[in-house]
C-alpha positions in Angstrom: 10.8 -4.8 16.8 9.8 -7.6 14.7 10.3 -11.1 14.8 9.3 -15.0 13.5 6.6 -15.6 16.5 5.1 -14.3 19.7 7.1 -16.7 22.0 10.6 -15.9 20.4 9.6 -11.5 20.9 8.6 -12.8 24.8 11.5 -14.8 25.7 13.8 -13.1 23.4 13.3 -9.8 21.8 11.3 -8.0 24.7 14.5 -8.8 27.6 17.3 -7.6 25.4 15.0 -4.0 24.1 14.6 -3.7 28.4 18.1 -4.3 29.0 18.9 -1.9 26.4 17.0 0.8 27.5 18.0 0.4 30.9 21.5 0.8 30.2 20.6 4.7 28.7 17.9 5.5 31.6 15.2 4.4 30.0 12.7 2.0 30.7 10.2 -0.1 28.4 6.5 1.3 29.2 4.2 -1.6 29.7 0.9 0.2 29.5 2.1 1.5 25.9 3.9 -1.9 24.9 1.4 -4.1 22.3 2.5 -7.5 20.8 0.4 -7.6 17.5 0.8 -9.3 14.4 1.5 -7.4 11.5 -1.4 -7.1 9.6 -3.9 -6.6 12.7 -1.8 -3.9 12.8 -0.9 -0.9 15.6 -1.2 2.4 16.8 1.7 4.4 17.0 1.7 8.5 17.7 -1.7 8.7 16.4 -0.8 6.4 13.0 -1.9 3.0 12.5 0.3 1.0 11.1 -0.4 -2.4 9.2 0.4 -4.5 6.6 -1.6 -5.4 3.7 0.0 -8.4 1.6 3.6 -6.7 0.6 2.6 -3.5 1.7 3.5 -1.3 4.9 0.4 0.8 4.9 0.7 4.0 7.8 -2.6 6.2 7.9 -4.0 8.3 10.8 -5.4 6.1 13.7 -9.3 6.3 13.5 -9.7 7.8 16.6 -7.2 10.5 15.9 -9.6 11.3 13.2 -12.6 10.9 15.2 -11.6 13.4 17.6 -10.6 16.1 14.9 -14.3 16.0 13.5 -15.5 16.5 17.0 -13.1 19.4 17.5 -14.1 21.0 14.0 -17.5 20.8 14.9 -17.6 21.9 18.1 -15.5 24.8 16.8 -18.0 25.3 14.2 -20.9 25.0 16.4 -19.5 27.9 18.7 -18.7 30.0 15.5 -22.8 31.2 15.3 -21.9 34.2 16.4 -18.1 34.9 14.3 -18.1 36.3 11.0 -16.7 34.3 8.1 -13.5 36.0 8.4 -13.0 35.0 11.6 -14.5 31.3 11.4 -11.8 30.7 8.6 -8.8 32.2 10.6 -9.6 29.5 13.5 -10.1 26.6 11.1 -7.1 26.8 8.6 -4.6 26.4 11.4 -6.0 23.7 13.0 -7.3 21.9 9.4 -3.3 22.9 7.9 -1.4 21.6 11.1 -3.2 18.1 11.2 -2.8 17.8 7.6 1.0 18.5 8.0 1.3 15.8 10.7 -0.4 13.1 8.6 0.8 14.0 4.9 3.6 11.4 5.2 1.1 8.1 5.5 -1.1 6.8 3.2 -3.8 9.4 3.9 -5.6 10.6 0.9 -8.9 9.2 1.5 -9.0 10.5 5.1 -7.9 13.6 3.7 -11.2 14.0 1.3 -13.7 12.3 3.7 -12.8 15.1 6.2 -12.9 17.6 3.5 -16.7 16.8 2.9 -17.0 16.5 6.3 -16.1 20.1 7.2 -17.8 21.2 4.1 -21.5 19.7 5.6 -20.4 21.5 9.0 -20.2 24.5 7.6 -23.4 24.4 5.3 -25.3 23.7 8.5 -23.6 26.9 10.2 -24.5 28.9 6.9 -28.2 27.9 7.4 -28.6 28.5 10.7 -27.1 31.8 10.3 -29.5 32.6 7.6 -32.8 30.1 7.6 -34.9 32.5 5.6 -32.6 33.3 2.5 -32.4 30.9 -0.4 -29.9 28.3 -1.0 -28.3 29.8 -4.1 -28.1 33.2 -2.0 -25.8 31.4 0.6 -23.8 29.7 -1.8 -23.2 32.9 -3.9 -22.9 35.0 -0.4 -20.2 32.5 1.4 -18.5 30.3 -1.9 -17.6 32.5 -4.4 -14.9 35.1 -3.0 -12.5 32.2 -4.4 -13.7 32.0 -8.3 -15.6 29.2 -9.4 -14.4 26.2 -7.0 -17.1 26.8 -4.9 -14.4 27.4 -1.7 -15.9 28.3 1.4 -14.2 31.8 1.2 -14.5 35.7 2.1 -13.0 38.6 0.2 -10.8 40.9 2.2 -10.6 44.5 2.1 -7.4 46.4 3.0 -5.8 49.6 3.6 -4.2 50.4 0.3 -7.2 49.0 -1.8 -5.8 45.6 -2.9 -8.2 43.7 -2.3 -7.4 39.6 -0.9 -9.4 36.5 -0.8 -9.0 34.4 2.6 -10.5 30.7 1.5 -10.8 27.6 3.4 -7.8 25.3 3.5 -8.4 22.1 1.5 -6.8 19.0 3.6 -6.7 17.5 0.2 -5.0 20.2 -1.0 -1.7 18.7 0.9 0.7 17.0 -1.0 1.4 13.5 0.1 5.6 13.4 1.1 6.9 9.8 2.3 9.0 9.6 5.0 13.0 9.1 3.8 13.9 5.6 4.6 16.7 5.7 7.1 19.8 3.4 5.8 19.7 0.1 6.7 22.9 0.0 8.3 22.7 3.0 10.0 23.0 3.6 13.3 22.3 6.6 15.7 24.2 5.4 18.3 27.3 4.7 16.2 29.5 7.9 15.9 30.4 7.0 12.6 27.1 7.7 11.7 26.3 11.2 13.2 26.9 13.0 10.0 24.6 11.0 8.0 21.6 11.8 11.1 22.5 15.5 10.8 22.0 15.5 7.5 18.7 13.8 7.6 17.7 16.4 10.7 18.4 19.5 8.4 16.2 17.6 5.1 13.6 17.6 7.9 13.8 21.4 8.8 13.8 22.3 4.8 10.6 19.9 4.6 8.6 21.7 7.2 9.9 24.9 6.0 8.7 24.3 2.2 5.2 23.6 4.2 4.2 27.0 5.0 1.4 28.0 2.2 -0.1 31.7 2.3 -3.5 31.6 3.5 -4.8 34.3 1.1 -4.7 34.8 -2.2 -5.3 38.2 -4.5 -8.7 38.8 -5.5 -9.7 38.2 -9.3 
């Protein structure tokens, strides 16, 4: 909710969302309830969201971000032992899926810095698997299954000789999607409105569907 002043979201806004809420069952938490202006901005199921002049900026929350690096490396860090194979198959989900959550904010630059940032965790797991070979024998041994991008990657073998290519996946890769303004005048509660909701529900489900991307790719 957003309103002219502090005082008038106290005195005003705040009762009439409680009462609200009370009439369905629910009730206002006060331990997740933040008055903020605008542009200092809030967190909101791991976003931040701010504005910035005209603009309504939503990006991941820093310490949503912060505690992905420290999963990727501790996942790294335990991988000393896994082959490349099986380092990939652990990081592409978890790299894919936070991608997916965030693709709808203004997250492009979070998406590259983690990029570089998994991309220095896993040169450091590449040297302490092999400390005595030569740089450009890592590189060619772990970044060039893929072509000539230089992407972390490992070729497969199968059964009926075709051979695949299992590289990592690219959180910058993700296309950006903006969330569908809901119409102004819409309102879930109103039954008038329950086609227009179930319309947006089933967009959604074609969305997430459309976001499934193979994660291997024939061999060159």
């Amino acid at each position: 909710m957003t309103s002219a002043n502090r005082e008038l979201l106290e005195q005003k806004v705040k009762p009439a969302l409680t009462a609200f809420l009370a009439q369905r069952g629910l009730q206002l938490s006060e331990q997740k309830t933040v008055l903020t202006h605008i542009q200092a901005g809030f967190d909101f199921l791991g976003h931040t969201v701010r504005k910035d002049g005209d603009k309504l900026l939503i990006s991941p929350a820093k310490s949503k971000v912060a505690r992905v690096r420290r999963k990727i490396g501790e996942l790294i860090q335990a991988a000393g032992g896994l082959s490349q194979e099986a380092l990939l198959r652990q990081l592409n989900p978890l790299l894919r899926g936070w991608a997916n959550y965030y693709r709808n904010g203004a997250s492009t630059r979070t998406f590259a810095k983690l990029d570089y940032y998994v991309y220095r965790q896993l040169q450091r797991w590449m040297h302490r698997r092999h400390p005595s070979q030569s740089k450009a024998w890592k590189q060619q041994k772990y970044f060039t299954a893929a072509g000539d991008k230089g992407a972390f990657s490992v070729r497969l073998g199968s059964k009926t000789g075709a051979n695949r290519v299992l590289a990592l996946y690219r959180v910058a890769s993700t296309q950006i999607e903006r969330h569908l303004k809901v119409r102004g005048t819409a309102n879930p509660y109103d039954p008038k409105d329950t086609e227009y909701f179930q319309k947006r529900r089933c967009l959604a489900w074609r969305v997430r569907w459309s976001r499934r991307t193979p994660t291997t790719v024939p061999a060159a």
